[in-house]
C-alpha positions in Angstrom: 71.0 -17.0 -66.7 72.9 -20.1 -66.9 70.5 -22.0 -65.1 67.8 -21.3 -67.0 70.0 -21.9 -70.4 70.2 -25.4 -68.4 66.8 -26.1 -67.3 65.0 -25.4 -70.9 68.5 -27.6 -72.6 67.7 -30.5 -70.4 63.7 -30.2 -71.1 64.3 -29.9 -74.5 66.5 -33.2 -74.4 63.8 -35.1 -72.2 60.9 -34.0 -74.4 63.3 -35.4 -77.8 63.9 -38.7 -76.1 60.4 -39.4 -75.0 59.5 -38.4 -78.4 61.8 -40.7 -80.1 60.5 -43.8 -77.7 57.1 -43.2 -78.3 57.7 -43.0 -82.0 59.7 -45.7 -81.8 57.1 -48.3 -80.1 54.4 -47.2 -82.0 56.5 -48.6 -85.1 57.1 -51.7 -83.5 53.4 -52.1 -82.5 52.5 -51.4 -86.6 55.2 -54.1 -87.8 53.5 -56.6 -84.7 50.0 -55.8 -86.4 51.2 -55.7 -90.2 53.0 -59.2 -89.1 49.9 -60.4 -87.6 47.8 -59.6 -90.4 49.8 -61.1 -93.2 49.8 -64.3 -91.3 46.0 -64.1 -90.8 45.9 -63.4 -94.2 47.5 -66.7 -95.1 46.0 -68.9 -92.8 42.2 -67.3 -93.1 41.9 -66.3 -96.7 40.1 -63.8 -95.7 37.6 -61.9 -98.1 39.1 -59.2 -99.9 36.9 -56.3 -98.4 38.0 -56.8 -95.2 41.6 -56.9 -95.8 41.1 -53.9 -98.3 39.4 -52.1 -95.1 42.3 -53.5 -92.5 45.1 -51.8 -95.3 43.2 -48.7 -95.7 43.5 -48.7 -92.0 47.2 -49.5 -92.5 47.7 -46.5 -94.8 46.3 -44.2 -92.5 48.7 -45.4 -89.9 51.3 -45.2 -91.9 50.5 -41.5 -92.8 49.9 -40.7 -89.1 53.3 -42.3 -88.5 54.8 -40.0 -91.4 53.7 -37.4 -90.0 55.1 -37.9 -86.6 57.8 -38.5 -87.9 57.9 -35.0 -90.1 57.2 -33.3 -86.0 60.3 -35.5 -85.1 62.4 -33.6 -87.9 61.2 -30.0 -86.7 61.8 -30.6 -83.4 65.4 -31.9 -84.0 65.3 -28.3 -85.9 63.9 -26.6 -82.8 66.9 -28.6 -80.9 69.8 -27.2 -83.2 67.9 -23.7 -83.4 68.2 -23.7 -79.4 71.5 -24.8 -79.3 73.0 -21.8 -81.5 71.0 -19.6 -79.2 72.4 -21.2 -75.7 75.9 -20.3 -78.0 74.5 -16.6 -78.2 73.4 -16.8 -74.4 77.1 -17.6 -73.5 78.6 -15.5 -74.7 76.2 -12.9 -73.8 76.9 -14.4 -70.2 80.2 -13.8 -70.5 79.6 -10.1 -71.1 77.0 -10.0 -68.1 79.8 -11.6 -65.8 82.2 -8.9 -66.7 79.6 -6.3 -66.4 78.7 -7.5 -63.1 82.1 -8.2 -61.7 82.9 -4.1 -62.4 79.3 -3.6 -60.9 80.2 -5.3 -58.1 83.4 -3.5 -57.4 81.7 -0.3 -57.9 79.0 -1.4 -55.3 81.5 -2.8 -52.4 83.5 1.1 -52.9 79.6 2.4 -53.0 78.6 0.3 -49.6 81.9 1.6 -47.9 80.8 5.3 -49.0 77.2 4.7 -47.9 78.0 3.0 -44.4 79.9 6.0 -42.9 76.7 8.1 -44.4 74.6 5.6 -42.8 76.7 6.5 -39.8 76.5 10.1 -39.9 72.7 9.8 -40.3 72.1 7.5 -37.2 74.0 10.4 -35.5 71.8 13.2 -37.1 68.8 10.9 -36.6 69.4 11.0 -32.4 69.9 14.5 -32.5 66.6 15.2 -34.2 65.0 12.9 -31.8 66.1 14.7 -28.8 65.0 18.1 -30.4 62.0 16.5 -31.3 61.1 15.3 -27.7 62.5 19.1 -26.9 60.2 20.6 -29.5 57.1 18.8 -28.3 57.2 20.2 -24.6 57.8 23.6 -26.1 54.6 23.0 -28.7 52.6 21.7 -25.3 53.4 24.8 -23.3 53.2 26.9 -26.3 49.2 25.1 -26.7 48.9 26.2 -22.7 49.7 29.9 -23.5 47.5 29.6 -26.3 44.7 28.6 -24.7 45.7 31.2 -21.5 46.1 34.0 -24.3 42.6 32.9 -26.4 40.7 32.6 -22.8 41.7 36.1 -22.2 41.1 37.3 -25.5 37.8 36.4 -24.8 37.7 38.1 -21.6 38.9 41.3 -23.0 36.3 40.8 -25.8 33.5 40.6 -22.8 34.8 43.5 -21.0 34.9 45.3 -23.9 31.3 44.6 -25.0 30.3 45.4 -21.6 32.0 48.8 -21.3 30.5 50.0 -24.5 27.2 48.8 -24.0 27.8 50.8 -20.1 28.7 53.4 -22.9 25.5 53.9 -24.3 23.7 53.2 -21.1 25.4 56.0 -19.5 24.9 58.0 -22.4 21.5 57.4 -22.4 21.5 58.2 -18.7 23.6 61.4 -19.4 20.5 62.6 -21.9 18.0 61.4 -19.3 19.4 63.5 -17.0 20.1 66.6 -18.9 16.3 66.8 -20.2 15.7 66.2 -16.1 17.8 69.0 -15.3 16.3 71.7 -18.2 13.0 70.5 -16.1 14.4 71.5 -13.1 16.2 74.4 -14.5 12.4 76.2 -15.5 10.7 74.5 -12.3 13.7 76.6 -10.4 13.1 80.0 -12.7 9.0 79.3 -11.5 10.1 79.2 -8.3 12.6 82.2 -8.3 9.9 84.2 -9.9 7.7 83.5 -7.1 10.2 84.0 -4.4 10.5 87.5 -6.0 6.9 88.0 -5.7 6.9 87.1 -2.5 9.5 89.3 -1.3 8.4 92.6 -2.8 5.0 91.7 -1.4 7.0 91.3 2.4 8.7 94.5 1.8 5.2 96.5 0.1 3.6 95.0 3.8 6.8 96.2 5.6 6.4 99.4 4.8 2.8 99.5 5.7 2.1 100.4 9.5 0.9 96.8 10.4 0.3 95.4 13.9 2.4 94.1 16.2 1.3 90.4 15.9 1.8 90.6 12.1 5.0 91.6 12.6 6.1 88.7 14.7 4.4 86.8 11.9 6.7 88.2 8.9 9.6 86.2 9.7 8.0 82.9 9.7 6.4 83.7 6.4 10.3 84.5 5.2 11.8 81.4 6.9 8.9 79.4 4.7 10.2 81.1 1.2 13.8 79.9 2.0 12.8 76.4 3.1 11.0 75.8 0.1 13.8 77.3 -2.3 16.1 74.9 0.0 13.5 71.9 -0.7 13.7 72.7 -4.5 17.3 72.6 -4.5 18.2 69.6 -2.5 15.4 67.7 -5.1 17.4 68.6 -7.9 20.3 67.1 -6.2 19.1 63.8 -5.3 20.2 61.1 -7.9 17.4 59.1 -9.6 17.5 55.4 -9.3 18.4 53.4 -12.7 15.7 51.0 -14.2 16.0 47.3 -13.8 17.1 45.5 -16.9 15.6 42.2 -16.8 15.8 39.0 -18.3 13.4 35.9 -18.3 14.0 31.7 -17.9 12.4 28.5 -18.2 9.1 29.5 -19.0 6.9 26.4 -20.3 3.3 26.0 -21.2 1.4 23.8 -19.1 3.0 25.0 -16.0 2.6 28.0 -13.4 5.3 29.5 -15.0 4.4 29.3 -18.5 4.5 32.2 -21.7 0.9 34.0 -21.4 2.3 34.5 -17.7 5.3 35.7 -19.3 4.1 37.8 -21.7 2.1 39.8 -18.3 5.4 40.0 -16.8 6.8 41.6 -20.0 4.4 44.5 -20.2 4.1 45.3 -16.5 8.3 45.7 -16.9 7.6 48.3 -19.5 4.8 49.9 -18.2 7.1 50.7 -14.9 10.0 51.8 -17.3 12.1 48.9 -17.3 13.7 47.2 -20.3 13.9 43.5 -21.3 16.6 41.7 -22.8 17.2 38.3 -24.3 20.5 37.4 -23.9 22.2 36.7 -20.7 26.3 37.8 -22.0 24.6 41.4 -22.2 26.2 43.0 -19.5 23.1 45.4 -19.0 21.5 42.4 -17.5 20.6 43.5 -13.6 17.6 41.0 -12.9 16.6 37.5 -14.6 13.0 36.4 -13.6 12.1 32.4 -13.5 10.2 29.7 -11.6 11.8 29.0 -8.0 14.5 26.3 -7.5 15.1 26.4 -11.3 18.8 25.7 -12.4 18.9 26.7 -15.9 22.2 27.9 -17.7 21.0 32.0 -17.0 20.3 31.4 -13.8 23.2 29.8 -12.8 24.9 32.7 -15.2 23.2 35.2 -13.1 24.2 33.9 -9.8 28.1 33.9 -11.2 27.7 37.6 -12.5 26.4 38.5 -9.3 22.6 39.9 -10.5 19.1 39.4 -8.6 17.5 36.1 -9.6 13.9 36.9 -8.3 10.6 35.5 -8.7 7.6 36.4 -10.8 5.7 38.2 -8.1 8.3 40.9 -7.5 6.9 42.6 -10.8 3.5 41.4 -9.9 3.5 43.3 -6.6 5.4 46.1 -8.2 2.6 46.6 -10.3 0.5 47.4 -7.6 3.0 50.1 -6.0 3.4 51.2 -9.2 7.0 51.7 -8.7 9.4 48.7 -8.5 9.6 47.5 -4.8 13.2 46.1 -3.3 14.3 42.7 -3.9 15.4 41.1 -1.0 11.8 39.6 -0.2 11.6 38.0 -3.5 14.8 36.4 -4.8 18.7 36.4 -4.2 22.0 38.0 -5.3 26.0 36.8 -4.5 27.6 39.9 -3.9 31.3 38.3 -4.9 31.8 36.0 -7.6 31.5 32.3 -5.8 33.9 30.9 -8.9 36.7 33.4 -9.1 40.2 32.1 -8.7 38.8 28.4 -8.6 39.8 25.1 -10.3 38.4 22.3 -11.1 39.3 18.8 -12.2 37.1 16.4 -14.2 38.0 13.7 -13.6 37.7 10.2 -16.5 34.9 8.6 -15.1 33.1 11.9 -15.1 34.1 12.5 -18.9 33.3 9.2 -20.2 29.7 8.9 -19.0 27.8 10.4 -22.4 25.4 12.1 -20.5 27.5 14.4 -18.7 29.1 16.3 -21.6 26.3 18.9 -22.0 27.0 19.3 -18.1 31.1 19.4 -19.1 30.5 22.0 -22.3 28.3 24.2 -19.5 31.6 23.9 -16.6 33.6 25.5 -19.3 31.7 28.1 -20.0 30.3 28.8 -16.5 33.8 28.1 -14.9 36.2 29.6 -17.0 34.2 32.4 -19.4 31.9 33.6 -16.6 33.4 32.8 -13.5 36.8 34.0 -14.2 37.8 30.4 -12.6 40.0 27.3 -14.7 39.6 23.6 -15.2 42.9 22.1 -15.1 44.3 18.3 -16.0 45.5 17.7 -12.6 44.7 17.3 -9.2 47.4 19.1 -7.6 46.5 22.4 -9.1 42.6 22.0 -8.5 40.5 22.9 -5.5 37.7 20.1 -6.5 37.4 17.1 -8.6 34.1 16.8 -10.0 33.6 13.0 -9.4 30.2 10.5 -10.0 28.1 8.8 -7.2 30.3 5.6 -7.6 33.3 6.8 -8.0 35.6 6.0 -5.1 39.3 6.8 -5.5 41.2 9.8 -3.9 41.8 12.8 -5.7 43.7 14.4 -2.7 44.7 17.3 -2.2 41.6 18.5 -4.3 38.1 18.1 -2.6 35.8 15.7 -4.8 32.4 17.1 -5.2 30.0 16.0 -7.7 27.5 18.3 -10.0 24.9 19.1 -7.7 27.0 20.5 -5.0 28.8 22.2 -7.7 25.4 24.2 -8.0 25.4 24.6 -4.4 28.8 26.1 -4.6 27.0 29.0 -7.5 23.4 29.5 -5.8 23.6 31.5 -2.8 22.4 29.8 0.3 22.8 26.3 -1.7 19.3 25.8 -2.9 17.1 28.2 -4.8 14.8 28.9 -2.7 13.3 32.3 -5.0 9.9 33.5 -3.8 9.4 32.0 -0.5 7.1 34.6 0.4 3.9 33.7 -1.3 1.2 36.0 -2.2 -0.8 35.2 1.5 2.2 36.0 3.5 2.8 39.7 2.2 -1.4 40.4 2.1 -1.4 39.6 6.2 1.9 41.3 6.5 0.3 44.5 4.6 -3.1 44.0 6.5 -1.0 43.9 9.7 0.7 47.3 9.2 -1.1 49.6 11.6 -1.4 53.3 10.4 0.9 54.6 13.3 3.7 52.3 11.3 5.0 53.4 8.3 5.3 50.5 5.6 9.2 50.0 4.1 9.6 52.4 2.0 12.5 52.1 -1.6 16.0 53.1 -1.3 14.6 56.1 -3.5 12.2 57.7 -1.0 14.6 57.1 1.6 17.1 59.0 0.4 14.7 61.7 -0.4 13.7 61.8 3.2 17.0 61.5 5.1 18.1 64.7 2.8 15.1 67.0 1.9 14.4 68.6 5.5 10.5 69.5 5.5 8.4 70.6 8.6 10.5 71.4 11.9 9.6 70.4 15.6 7.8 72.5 17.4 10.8 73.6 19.6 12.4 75.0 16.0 9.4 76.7 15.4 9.5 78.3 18.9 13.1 79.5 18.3 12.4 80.8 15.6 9.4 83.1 16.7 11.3 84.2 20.1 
């Protein structure tokens, strides 16, 4: 504050003294002129307008010299104005000083207080930064079981979608199998009733004096009753194969495999009883139908889940059988999941290409929903690295693969090779079957024949008779 009280005193001073020179030789400069003109007056004569012009000129001088000299008073007013107030400011000063020397005091005990808090917070600060760092790994591995714990929560979700839609399948099933066995209940009561018949007839001809070549006869007809009430029984028995559920991919127009194709395929599964479903996640899925060597997400889904991936013409030859024919001529099926227990690294050069995160989003899902498998962050916890074509640095002691054999690892047999038999193939292979061979017959009919025993050899028949 002094300072300033200093600075504006000393302008005011300088600004006063200027003032006062300036006022000062403009008064000198009017005497020179008024001087000047009284002796040109004398020695000129000059006319009176002139000089009566030159002392109006004078007069106005004069009055602009009054008036300075009026400012000149006010500002030596201003001057002694300021200098009572630089008395106020003193002693205003002087109650600042005391003010701030008690401030002061109070600040240096404040500053001593504040310095061993400062202390006592640098202390508290480390700690926090050790539990900090300590809180972090815990908040990472707490983010890893997270992501263990969501992964299978999502598991658990599937398996439980899966066992209640196996719910109603099997319920279904269970209702498909009691109206089969009602059937079979009244088909058996026919049959009863007849083998009644039958008997009282036997023992109405028993009693009858008959021949002795009829008589030899009798038993034979007996043995026939049983074996068809034995026939009728073992029928029942025999379980009934399920229906395909089947799902379609990558049908196009302007292709072989396009939608009026697929639409065909569609009623020819219903006509044979089987049912068609839209979404690969449904665990009723058994079959998926598409174009060979195709390597669509739902194939590639299907080959993980372990169902047939087979080719159009399996239905279209099933249609002619009128029964849905086996699949191994027409398609292919892992029997074990090829990604279980597997990890994989992806590694950055994989990652930062933008074309390959569709192909990244599908590795998760394939990988780690379907395939019951993991994608890691390191190499030493990984089986393969999923690496580009240029991309030549060691990810030891994973293997570095890149996409496509990644596929070959899912698709059994490495490429899809679905419907190599073509239509001519399994025509000459048909034509080529000679009556004396039987043709392949379904798991089904099989079964039927390896346990319903129908006509005997001749030697049984001979026993029999002796």
């Amino acid at each position: 504050m002094t300072t300033v009280i200093k600075k504006l005193e000393f302008e005011l001073e300088t600004q006063a003294e200027s003032h006062k020179l300036q006022t000062e030789l403009q008064r000198k400069d009017l005497q020179l002129q008024l001087d000047n003109l009284t002796k040109k007056l004398d020695e000129e004569k000059l006319s009176k307008e002139i000089t009566e012009q030159k002392f109006k000129e004078l007069e106005e001088s004069y009055q602009k010299i009054r008036r300075q000299s009026q400012e000149f008073t006010q500002l030596q007013q201003k001057i002694t104005n300021l200098t009572q107030e630089k008395s106020k400011l003193q002693e205003r000063l002087t109650e600042i000083t005391s003010s701030y020397e008690k401030t002061k005091k109070a600040l240096q005990e404040s500053t001593s207080e504040a310095q061993s808090t400062l202390l006592d917070l640098e202390n508290t600060r480390k700690n926090l930064v050790v539990q900090n760092t300590e809180f972090q790994k815990e908040k990472i591995n707490l983010e890893k079981k997270t992501e263990q714990y969501r992964t299978k929560k999502r598991q658990l979700k599937m398996d439980l979608v899966e066992l209640q839609n196996k719910c109603t399948v099997v319920q279904e099933k269970v209702s498909l199998l009691d109206k089969e066995r009602n059937k079979l209940k009244e088909n058996y009561a026919a049959l009863e009733q007849a083998y009644q018949a039958d008997k009282a007839n036997w023992d109405s001809m028993k009693k009858q004096q008959l021949s002795p070549k009829k008589k030899a006869d009798s038993p034979n007809e007996n043995q026939t009753l049983k074996k068809r009430k034995r026939n009728f029984e073992e029928k029942s028995i025999t379980p009934q194969k399920a229906k395909p559920v089947i799902l379609f991919s990558n049908f196009k127009d302007n292709t072989e495999y396009d939608l009026s194709r697929k639409e065909k395929l569609e009623t020819i599964t219903r006509k044979l009883g089987g049912h068609i479903v839209n979404n690969i996640e449904d665990p009723t899925v058994t079959h998926v139908i598409c174009p060979p060597q195709s390597r669509t997400y739902k194939t590639l889904a299907a080959h993980i889940l372990c169902l047939w991936v087979l080719s159009a013409e399996w239905l279209e030859e099933s249609e002619k059988e009128n029964d849905f024919l086996p699949e191994q001529d027409f398609g292919k099926r892992n029997f074990d999941n090829p990604l279980k227990g597997k990890n994989f690294y992806v590694t950055p050069q994989f990652r930062s290409e933008p074309k390959n995160t569709e192909k990244i989003n599908y590795l998760e899902k394939l990988v780690v929903q379907l395939g019951k498998g993991g994608v890691v962050d390191n190499t030493k916890t990984a089986q393969y690295s999923l690496v580009i074509v240029d991309d030549n640095e060691d990810y030891s002691p994973s293997k570095s693969i890149q996409w496509n054999t990644l596929l070959n690892l899912i698709i059994p047999g490495g490429e899809s090779d679905i419907g190599k038999l073509t239509l001519k193939k399994r025509k000459s292979m048909t034509e080529d079957d000679s009556p004396e061979t039987e043709r392949p017959k379904s798991p089904q009919i099989k079964e039927r024949v390896s346990t319903n025993p129908k006509k005997k050899t001749k030697k049984s028949k001979k026993k029999i008779n002796k």
